[in-house]
C-alpha positions as CSV (number, residue, x, y, z in Angstrom):
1,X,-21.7,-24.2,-7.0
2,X,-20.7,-22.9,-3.6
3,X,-21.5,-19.1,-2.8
4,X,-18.6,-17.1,-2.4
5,X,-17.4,-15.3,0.9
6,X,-19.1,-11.4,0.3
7,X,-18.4,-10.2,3.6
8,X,-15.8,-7.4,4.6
9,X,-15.7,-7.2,0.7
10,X,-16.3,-3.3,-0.9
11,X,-19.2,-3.0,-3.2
12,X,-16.9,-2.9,-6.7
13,X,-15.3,-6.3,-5.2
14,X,-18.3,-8.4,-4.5
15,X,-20.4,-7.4,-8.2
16,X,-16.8,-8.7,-9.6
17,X,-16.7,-11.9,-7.0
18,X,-20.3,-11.8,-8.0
19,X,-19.9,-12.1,-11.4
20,X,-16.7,-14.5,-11.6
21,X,-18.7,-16.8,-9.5
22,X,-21.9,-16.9,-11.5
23,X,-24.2,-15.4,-8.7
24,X,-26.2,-12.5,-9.0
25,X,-25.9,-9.9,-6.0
26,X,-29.4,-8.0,-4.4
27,X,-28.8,-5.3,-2.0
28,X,-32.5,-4.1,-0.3
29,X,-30.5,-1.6,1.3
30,X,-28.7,0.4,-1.4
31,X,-31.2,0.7,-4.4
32,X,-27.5,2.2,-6.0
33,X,-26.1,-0.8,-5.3
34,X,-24.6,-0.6,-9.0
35,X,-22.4,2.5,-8.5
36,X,-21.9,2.0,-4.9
37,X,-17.9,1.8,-4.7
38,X,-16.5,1.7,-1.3
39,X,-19.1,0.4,1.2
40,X,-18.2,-2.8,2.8
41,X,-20.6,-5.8,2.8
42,X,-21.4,-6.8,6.6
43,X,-23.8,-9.3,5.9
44,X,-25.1,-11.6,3.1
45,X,-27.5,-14.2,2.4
46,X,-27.2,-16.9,2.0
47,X,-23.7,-17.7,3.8
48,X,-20.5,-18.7,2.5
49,X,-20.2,-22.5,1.1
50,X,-23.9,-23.2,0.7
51,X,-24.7,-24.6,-2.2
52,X,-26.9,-23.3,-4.8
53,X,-27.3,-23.6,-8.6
54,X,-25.7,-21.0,-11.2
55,X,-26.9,-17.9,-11.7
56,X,-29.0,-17.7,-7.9
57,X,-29.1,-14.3,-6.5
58,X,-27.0,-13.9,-3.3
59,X,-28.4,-10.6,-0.9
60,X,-25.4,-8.4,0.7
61,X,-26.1,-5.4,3.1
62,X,-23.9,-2.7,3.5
63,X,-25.6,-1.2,7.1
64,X,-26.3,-3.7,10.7
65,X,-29.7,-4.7,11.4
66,X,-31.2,-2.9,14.4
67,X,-29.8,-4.3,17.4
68,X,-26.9,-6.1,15.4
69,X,-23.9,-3.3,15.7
70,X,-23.1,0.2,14.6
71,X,-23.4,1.2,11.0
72,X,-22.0,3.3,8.3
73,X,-17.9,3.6,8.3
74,X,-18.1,3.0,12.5
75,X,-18.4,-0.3,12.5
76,X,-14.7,-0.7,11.6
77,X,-13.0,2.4,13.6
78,X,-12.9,2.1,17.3
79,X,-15.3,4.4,19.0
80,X,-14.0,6.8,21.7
81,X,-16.2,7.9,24.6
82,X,-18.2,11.2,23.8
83,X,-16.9,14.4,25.5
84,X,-18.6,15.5,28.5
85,X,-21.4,18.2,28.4
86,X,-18.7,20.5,29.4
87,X,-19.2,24.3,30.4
88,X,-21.2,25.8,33.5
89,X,-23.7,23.5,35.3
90,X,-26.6,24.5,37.1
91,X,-25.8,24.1,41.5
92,X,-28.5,22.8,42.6
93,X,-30.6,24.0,46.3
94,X,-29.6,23.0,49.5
95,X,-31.8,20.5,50.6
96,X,-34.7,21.0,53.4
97,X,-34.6,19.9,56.8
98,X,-36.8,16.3,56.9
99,X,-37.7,17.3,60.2
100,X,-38.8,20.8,60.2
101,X,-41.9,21.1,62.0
102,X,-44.9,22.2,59.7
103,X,-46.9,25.7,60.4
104,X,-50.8,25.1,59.8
């Protein structure tokens, strides 16, 4: 059998994929991966359409590997610059004169 498509799928979707399909799911990074509802898989293991035999246990993340995007329900809104720091800033000195002569 070939293993189902997983991501962009919510948790409750892919244990019913899952199951339909005769895979069993993992998740390393949601040990409540069982009553986990509306998280979205990003990534899984191994891909869709490789073959493997019934019953073989297919591992789904719900959060990006460091360095691999944002995490948590970012990833699919847009993000929008920060505000600046806002409010009074500190004025800095005038700078010296490079060439004032030095007193010893």
């Amino acid at each position: 059998m070939r293993v189902p498509r997983f991501v962009g799928l919510m948790a409750v979707d892919a244990r019913e994929t899952a199951t339909a399909q005769g895979v069993l799911l993992a998740s390393p990074d949601r040990p409540d991966f069982h009553r986990a509802v509306v998280d979205y898989v990003v990534r899984q293991y191994p891909p869709p359409g490789v073959e493997v035999p019934r019953g073989a246990v297919v591992t789904v993340w719900f959060d990006f590997a460091e360095g691999e995007g944002g995490g948590g329900a970012g990833v699919r809104e847009p993000r929008v610059p920060r505000p600046g720091g806002g409010g009074l800033e500190r004025e800095l000195d005038h700078p010296k004169d490079p060439f004032e002569p030095l007193v010893l």
